[in-house]
PLY file of the C-alpha trace (Angstrom):
ply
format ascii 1.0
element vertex 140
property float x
property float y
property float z
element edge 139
property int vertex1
property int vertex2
end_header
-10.11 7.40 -18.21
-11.79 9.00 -14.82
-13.66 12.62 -14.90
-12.85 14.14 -11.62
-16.39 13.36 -11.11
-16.46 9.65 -11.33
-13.21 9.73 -9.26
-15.00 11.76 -6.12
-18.36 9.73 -6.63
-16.44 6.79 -5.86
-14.61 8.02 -2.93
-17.67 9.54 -1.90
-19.38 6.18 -2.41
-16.75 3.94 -0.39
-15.54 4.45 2.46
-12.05 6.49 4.32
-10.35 5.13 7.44
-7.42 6.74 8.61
-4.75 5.05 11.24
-2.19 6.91 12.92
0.79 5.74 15.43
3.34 8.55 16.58
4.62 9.75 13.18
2.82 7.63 10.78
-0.20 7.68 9.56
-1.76 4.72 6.94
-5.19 6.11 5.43
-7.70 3.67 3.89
-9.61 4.10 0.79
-12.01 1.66 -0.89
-13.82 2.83 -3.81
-15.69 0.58 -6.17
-12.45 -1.07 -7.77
-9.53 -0.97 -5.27
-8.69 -0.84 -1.80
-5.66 2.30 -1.64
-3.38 2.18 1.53
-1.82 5.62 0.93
1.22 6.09 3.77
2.41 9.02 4.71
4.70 10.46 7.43
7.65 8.48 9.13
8.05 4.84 10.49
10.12 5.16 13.38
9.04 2.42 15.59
11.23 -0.62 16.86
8.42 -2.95 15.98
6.60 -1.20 13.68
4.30 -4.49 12.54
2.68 -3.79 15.93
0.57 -1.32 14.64
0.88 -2.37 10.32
-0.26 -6.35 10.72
-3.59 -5.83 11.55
-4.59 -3.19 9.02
-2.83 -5.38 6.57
-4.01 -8.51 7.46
-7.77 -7.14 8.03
-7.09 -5.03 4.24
-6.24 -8.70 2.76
-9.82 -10.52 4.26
-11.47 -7.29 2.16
-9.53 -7.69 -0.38
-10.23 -11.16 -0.69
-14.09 -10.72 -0.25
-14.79 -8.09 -2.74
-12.05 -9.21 -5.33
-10.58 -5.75 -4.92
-6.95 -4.84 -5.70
-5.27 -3.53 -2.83
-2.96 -0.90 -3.71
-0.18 0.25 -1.26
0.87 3.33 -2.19
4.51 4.62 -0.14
4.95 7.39 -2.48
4.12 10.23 0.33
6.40 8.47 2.84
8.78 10.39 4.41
11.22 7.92 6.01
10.66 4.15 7.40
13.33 2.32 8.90
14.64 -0.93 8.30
12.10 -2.99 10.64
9.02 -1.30 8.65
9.89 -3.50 5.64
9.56 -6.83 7.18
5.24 -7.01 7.47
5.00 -5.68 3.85
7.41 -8.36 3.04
5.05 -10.96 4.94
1.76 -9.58 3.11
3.54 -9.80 -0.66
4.66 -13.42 0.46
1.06 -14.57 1.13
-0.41 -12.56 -1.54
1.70 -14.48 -4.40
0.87 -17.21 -2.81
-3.09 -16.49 -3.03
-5.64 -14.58 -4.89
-5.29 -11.37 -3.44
-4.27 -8.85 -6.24
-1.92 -6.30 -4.66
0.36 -3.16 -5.97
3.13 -1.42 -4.43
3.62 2.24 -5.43
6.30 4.16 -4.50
8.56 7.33 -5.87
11.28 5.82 -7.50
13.10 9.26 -7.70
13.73 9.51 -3.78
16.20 7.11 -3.42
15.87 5.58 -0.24
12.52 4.61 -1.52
14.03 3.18 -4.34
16.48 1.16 -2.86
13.66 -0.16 -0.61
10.62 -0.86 -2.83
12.61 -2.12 -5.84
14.36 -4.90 -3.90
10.26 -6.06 -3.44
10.27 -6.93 -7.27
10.72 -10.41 -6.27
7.75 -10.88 -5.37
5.78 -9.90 -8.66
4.13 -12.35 -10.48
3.80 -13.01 -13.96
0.30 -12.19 -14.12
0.44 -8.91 -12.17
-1.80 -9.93 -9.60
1.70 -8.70 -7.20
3.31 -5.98 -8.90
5.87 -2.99 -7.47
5.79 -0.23 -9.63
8.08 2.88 -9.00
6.89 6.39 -10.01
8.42 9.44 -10.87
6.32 11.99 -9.23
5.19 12.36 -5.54
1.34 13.09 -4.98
0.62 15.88 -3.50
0 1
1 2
2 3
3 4
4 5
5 6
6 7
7 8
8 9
9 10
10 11
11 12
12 13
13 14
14 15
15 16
16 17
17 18
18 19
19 20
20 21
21 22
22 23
23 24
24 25
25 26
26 27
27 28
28 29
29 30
30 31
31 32
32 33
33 34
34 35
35 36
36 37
37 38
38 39
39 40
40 41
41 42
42 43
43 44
44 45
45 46
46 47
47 48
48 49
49 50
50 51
51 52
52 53
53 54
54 55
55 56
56 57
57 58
58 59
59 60
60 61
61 62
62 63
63 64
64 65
65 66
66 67
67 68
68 69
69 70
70 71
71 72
72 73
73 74
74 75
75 76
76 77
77 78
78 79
79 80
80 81
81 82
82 83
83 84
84 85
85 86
86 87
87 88
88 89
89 90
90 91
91 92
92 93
93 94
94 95
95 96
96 97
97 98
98 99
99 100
100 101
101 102
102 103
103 104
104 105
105 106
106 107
107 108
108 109
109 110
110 111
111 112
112 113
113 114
114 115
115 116
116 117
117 118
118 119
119 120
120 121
121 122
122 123
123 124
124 125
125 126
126 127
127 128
128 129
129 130
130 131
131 132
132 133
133 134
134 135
135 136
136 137
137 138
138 139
């Protein structure tokens, strides 16, 4: 269990990125255990993995050199359309394929997001190194 204190000494400790295109905006957080992609705004574009590859694919090479889990976290995302889905279906696909531990969270009590992010269960692995988990709250 985290003290509020160990939790902002590791923030404070890695390091922040933020990335923002028109309406969404993808912030970066490595602390001393994970790599958190939290999402939040809308995903309107027609080819959205324009701006999403990159950070994903250069958020996989950290991943894979500091054994970090990379945790994508969707649950502040206000809308995404249909095209968004396709590079996080792409990055699952070669994580359970590789060594890259990976989580998708998302808030299973907005339904769109539900309908989205469970369909993505396929993709988990026995071992959890890929797993979707949907949440009941939204973080504020």
């Amino acid at each position: 269990m985290y003290r509020p204190f160990q939790i902002f000494r590791e923030i404070i400790m890695g390091s922040i990125e933020l990335f923002e295109d028109n309406l969404l905006q993808i912030e970066l957080i490595e602390n001393k255990s994970s790599i958190n992609m939290v999402w939040t705004g809308k995903s309107i574009h027609r080819k959205p993995s324009e701006f999403i590859t990159p950070i994903l694919v250069e958020t996989i090479k950290k991943s894979s050199a500091s054994k970090k889990r990379i945790i994508l976290d969707f649950r502040n995302l206000d809308y995404m359309n249909s095209s968004t889905i396709t590079p996080i279906i792409k990055i699952l696909e070669r994580a359970k394929k590789g060594a890259v531990q990976i989580s998708v969270l998302y808030n299973k009590s907005l339904k769109w997001q539900d309908l989205s992010f469970s369909a993505l269960e396929i993709f988990q692995t026995k071992d959890r190194r890929v797993e979707i988990k949907g949440v009941d709250k939204h973080v504020p």
